[in-house]
Structures are given as C-alpha cells and as structure tokens.
N, C-alpha and C positions, 0 to 999 in steps of 0.2 A: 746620626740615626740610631748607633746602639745605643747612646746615653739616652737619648729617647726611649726605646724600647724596653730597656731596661729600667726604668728609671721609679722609685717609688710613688704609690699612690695610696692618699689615704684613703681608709676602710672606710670612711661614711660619701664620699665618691663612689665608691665601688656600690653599694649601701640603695644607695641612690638611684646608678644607674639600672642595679637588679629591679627597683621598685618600679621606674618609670618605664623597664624592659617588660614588667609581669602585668605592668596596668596595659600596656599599650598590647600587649598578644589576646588580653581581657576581652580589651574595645575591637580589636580587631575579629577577634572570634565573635562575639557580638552580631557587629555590621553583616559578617559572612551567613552567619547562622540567621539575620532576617532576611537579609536576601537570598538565601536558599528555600525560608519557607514563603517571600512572595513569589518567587517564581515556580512551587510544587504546589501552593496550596491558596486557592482563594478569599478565605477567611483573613489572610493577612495581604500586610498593605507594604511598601517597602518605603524605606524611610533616609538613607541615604542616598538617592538618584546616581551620579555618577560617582560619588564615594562609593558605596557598592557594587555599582559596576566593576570599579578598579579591582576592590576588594576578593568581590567573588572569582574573578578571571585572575589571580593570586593564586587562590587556595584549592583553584580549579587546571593548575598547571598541573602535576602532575599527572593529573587521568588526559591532557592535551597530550603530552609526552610519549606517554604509555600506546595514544590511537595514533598516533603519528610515526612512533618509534618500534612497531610493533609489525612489519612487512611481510612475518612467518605467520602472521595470525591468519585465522579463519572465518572473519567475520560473515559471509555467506554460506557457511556450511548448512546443511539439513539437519537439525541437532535432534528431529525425530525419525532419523530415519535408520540407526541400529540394526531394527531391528528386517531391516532389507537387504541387507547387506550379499546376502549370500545369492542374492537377485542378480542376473546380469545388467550390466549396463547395456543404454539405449531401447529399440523397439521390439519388444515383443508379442509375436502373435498368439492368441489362446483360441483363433476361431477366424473365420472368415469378413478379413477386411476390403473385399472387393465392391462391397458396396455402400461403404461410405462415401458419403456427397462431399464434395468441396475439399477446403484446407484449413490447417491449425498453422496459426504466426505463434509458433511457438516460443516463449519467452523466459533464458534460462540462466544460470552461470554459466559460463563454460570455464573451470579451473585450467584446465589443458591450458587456454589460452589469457588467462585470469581477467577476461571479460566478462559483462553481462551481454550476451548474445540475442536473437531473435533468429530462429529457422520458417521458413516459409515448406511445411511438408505438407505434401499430395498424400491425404487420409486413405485413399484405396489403395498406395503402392507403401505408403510410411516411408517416404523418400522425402530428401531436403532438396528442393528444387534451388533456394536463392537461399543466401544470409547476410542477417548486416552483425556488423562490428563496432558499435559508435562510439569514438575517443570521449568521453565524458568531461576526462579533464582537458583535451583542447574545446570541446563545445560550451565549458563553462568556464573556462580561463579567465575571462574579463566580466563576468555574472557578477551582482552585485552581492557581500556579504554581510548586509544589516540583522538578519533575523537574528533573535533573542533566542529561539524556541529550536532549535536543529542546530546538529554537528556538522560542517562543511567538511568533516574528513570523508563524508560518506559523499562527496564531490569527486574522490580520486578511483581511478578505475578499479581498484583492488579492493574497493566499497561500494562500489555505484551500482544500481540496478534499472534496468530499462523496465517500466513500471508499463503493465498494459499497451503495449503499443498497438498503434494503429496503421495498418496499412490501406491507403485510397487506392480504389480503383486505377488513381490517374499515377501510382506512384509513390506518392508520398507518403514518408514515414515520417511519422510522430508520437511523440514518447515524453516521458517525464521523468526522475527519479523518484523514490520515495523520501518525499520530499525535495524538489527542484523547481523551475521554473520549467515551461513548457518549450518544448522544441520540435522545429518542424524540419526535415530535410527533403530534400526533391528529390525526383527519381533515380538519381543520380548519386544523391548521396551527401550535394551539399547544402552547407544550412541554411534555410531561405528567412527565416526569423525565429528570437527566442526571445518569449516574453518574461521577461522579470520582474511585473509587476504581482505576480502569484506564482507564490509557494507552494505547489500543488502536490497531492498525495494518491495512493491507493489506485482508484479506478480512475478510465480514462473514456466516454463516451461519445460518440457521435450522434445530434438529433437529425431530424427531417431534413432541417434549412442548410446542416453541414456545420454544421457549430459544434465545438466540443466542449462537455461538461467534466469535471472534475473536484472533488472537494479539494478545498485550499485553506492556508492558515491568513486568520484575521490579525495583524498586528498596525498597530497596538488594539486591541478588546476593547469593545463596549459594554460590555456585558460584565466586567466584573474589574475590579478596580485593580487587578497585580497583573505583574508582567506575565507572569507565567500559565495563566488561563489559556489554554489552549482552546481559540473560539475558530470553528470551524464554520466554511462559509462555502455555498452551492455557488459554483462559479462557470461560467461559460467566456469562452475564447472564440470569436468570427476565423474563417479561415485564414486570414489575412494576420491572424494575432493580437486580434483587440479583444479586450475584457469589453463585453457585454453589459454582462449583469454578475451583480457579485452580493449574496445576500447569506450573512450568518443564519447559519439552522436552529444555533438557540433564541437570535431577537425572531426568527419566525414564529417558532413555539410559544416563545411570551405574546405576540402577537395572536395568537389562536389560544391562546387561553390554556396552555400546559406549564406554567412556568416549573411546574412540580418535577415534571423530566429533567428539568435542569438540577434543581438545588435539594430531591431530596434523599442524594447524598452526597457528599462535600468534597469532589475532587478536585484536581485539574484538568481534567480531560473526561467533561461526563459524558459526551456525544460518540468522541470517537468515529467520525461518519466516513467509513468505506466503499459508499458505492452509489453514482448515482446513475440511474437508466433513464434517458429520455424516453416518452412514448410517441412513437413515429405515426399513430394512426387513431382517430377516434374509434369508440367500441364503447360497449350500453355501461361503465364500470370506469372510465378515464377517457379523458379529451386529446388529442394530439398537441406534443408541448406540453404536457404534464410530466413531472420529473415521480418516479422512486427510489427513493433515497435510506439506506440499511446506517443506523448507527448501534457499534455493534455495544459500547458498554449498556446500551439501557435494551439491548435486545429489543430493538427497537426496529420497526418497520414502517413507512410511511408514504403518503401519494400528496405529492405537493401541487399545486395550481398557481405560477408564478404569474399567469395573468389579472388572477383574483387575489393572490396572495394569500391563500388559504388552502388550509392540509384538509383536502379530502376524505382521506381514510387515515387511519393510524392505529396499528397492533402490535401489541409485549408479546411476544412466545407466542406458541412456546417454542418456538426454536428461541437459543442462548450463543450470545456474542458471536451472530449470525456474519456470514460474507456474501457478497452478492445476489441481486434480485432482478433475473430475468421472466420476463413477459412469455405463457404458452401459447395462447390463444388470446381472445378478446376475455376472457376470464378469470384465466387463471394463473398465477404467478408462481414460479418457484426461488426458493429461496436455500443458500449453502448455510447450513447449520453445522458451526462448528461442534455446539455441544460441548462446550468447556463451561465446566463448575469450578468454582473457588468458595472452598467451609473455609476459607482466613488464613490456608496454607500457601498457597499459589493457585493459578488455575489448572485441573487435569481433565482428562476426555475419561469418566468410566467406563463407555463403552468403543462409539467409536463419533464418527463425522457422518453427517446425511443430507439427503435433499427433500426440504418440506417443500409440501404444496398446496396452496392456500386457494379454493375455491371463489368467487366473490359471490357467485349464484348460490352458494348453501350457506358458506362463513364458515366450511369445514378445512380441517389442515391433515394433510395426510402424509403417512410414507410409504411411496411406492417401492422404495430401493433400501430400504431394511434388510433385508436379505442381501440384496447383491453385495453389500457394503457393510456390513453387520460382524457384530461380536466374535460369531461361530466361528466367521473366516481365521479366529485367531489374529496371527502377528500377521496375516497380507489385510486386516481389515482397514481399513480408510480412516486415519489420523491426520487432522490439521488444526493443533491450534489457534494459530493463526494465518491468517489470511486464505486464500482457499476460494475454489468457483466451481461452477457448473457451465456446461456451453453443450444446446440443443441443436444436433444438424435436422435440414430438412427429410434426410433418409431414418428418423426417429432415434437416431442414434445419441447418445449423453456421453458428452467428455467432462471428465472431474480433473481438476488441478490439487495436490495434495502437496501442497508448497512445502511447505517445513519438515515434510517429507522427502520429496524431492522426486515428484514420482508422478506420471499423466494414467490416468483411465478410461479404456473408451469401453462404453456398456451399447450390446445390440437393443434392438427395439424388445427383445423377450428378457431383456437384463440381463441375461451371461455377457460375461467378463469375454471382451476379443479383443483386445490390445493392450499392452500398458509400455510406457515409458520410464524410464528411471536413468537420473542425472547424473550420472557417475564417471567419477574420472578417470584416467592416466590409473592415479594411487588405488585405486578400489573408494573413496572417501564419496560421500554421495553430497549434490550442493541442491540449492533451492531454486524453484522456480521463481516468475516474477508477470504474474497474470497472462497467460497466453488468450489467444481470441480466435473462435471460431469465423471460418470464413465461406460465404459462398463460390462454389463452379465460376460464377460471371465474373465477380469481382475479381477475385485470386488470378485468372486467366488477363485481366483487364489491365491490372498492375503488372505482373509478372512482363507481361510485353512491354508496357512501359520501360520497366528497370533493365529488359535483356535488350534495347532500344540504344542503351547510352552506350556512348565511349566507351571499350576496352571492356563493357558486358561480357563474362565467362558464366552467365548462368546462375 
C-alpha cells in the first residue's frame, strides 16, 4: 500500500486527469444550471430528465443540510413584528369585549411548546376553551414524498403550520400545511383520513354541501412545458376525502379568454392563488356553488361558475397582492389588501395593510378602516406582507389576522381598536400566525360538546 501511495506518476496523467476533472465540473454545472432554470423559470425546458434530477439534488445538498441540520433556527418567527415588541404577550383589552358573538379557532405557533397550535376562544371572555396539538410529523409519517415543487422539512413539527383549520360542528378538525395533503381528525382527535392526492395550500373552505375547497398544486403542469411552473388548481375534497373536482386556474383563464394573466410576465408562479370562498346562497351578483378566488401576484380577484365553467366577474385592484375574500351581504365583498409594492427591490408596505370593499351595485371600492388601521397609528398600524385575513362576526364586529406580524385585531362596529392578540413567547420573540377562522354561538357550542364528549375530555 505505501509503494502505492507513494509511488510516481507521470505529469500528462495527472494533465489528464485535471482536464477530464475541469470538463466534467463544466458539464456538471451545466446540467445543474438548466435544471435550476426549468424548475424557476418557464421559458425553459429541461433537458436531462433524471440526469438532472440526480444532478440538481447534488448541488442542492447543502441548503438540505443546513434545513435539516439547523434545530436552533426560527423558521416561524414573525420577522415583521420588531416593531411590537414592547407589546405584551397574549389578549389585550382596549375597550369592551362583552359583546362579541361567537368564537375565534385561533391558529398559531406556539414556540413555548414548538408547535403549530389551534385555540378554540370564547370572543366575549377572550378565553381558551379547548386546544389541539397535531403531531404533524406522526400524521404525515407514511405521506407520500413525490412533489418536485415543496421542501418536506416543512413536514416536521419545528416547521409545520396548521394552515386555516376548520372546526365542524360535529367535531371534527381539519387542517392542512402550507403545502400538505389534507387531513381530517375526529372529535377525538384521531385521524379518520388524509388524502394525498393534493398538495394543498393557503386557505381552507367549507361550501353548502360540506365540501372543502382549497387551492392545491398541479403536478406535473399542463400549462407550461417545465417542471417548475407552479400551476395552481381550485380543488374540492367530499367529507369522506375524495377529490371532487380539481381544475387549474390558469387552464380556466385560457379558457375564458384571459391568457394574458398568465403569460404577460414570465414567472413561475404567476397566479399565486390564496383564497378560495365558496358562496353558500344565491343573491342578484353570484349563484350558490360559485367559488371566489384572490390570486395574489396579478392582484387578481375573481368569481368563478364551476357549473358553466366560466369566470363571472373578474378585477386588477386596486387592492395589490391581496389575501382573502369574504362575502358581506348579497353584494358586497371585502377583500385583505396587503398593499405590497415591489420598484425591483423586494416587496414593502409604504403605508400600511387594509380591508377593501367592493360594492357590485355601484363597481365602487372603498376603505372604511383607513383609519382604524392607517399610517398615523405609526408602529401599531397593521403590516402583513404576506398572507393575512379579515373575519366578520354577526355582532358587526372585524377580526384582522396580521400573520407575519404575529399579532390578532378585533375592531367594534364604530371601528375602535378592543382587543388585540400578540403571539409571543416564553423569550419575549413574537411567532406567526397561520389563518385563524371566525366561528358562530351554534356551531362553536355544537363542537365543543362534541370534543368535551370523548374519553378523558379536560376541556
């Protein structure tokens, strides 16, 4: 072995080796560098199929390492929330909460316990009646791992978020990650089905018939010839767990004759769609069984008719890379405007976050809560870049979620500020929400007995 090791070799060997060492790092940069831009960018196409699979999942070790090896990180922090700091943690009152109607499923980090949590609180006392706690990574242990498009480390609890949950009257809780398969748990708490056939995202809806909607990822894309198009598709789950219906929002568009929304500018992800609302009741402006659906890059708003297959309404702004759009009346819709610009630097809020509201009887858009939520407040004014909601109780009352803040608002019917929430831990560190849902008296009461019903129930 030392003769070996030792042992001379000639310079055009070595010569050689350097050559065939500098070609091959060449080719290999190469293959990694086009399959990086088919999977970012549409325009290209990828050209070694599982050579660059191999390849890119290579060159893409290290940042696996780093999300894996990285247990002290903070990947659910509120990385706008600084400037709150000096706020206390949990419920505070600024005015009288006795008559708020109902309850908030409140949906959060909880650092303390480095879960993504859900509190069920009574909005007149700001009390946590029941919580769950859902092991993510036991519920998705055996989940399938094909997707192209998402990091599976956001599968382990120290990343997971319980995305919009929903709680039934009869019990049942169900939820998603940002980006997961759907899961549904019984009153009880255990899991009754998760379907894996979609990848789902963002908001989580219930229509008429009890069906849940959600946008979800289309793989592999019809829409555009590389892997990494992210083509986003309106999808509905039966209570039982079956995909329904499952239809991309860009072939809809190409269908109605907007292909422009799509392609006129050239990303990976032109839709971005966050939010879809079933509508539970016909009214002189939408049919019951019509879906609204927010995709926030094109600042995009839209009323889709999945039994015609045809987009009803559809409007640009001017709210910009908007969250959520619920129903006021038979009329009027309101919509969370995040209000982020990007001149080519990133995106930023110059003022602050708001809630439009879009008349259909005039075609007017207004801001009622400019004020409550406005500039002037300073550092308490209402910042969410991203993600973000609005939630109307029957007592006229508006809950804001200020996610990436990390921080809940409840505004009275005359708009003064009477309650806020702020996520904050143990350390003083403030973490993010993860879409909470406003709930009625009936329901909240309906569930609640259910869940205090099971075995070894403490409330």
């Amino acid at each position: 072995m030392e003769r070996f090791l030792f042992s001379k070799v000639s310079t055009w060997l070595v010569l050689l080796l350097a050559m065939l060492g500098i070609a091959g790092a060449v080719y290999f940069g190469t293959i990694v560098m086009n399959e990086t831009r088919a999977r970012t960018s549409p325009e290209f196409g990828a050209k070694y199929s599982w050579v660059g699979d191999a390849a890119y999942s290579v060159a893409d070790f290290p940042n696996f390492l780093r999300d894996t090896l990285k247990p002290d990180g903070e990947p659910r922090a509120a990385d706008l929330s600084a400037r709150l700091a000096d706020l206390p943690g949990g419920w505070t009152r600024h005015g009288d909460t006795s008559g708020i109607s109902g309850y908030l499923l409140l949906s959060r980090i909880d650092r303390d316990v480095d879960l993504s949590v859900a509190e069920l609180v009574d909005l007149s006392t700001l009390e946590v009646v029941h919580r769950w706690e859902p092991d993510a990574e036991a519920l998705l242990a055996d989940a399938p791992r094909t997707s192209k498009l998402i990091s599976f480390t956001e599968w382990t609890n120290h990343r997971f978020r319980v995305m919009h949950p929903i709680l039934m009257p009869d019990g049942r809780f169900l939820f998603h990650g940002q980006f997961s398969p759907l899961i549904a748990l019984s009153a009880c708490g255990e899991m009754q089905w998760r379907q894996d056939g979609a990848i789902l995202h963002h908001s989580l809806n219930v229509d008429a018939d009890g069906n849940f909607w959600a946008p979800a990822l289309l793989e592999p894309t019809k829409i555009a010839k590389v892997e990494g198009f992210r083509d986003d598709a309106l999808t509905q789950i039966s209570p039982e767990g079956e995909i329904l219906f499952q239809k991309s929002l860009a072939q809809i568009l190409i269908e109605n004759g907007r292909t422009d929304l799509i392609w006129q500018n050239i990303i990976a992800d032109p839709m971005h769609t966050n939010d879809i609302q079933p509508v539970l009741a016909d009214g002189p402006y939408w049919k019951k069984g019509d879906l609204f659906v927010s995709a926030r890059h094109r600042s995009l708003a839209l009323l889709y008719r999945p039994s015609t297959d045809k987009i009803v309404w559809l409007k640009q702004g001017p709210w910009l890379t908007q969250h959520d759009i619920d129903m006021l009346d038979d009329h009027r819709i309101a919509i969370f405007n995040n209000n982020v610009i990007n001149k080519g630097n990133g995106g930023f809020i110059p003022d602050n976050s708001d809630v439009r509201i879009y008349d259909f009887r005039t075609g007017e858009v207004s801001n009622p809560y400019a004020d409550a939520m406005g500039k002037d407040l300073g550092e308490n004014r209402v910042i969410a870049d991203t993600n973000g909601l609005m939630e109307f109780t029957e007592s006229g009352h508006m809950i804001v979620e200020e996610d990436t803040s990390g921080r809940m608002l409840i505004y009275a019917p005359d708009r003064s500020l009477v309650a806020e929430y702020v996520n904050k831990a143990r350390t003083g560190r403030i973490y993010r929400m993860a879409w909470s849902r406003y709930m009625t008296r009936e329901d909240g009461d309906s569930a609640l007995a259910a869940v205090r019903a099971c075995p070894g129930a403490n409330g």
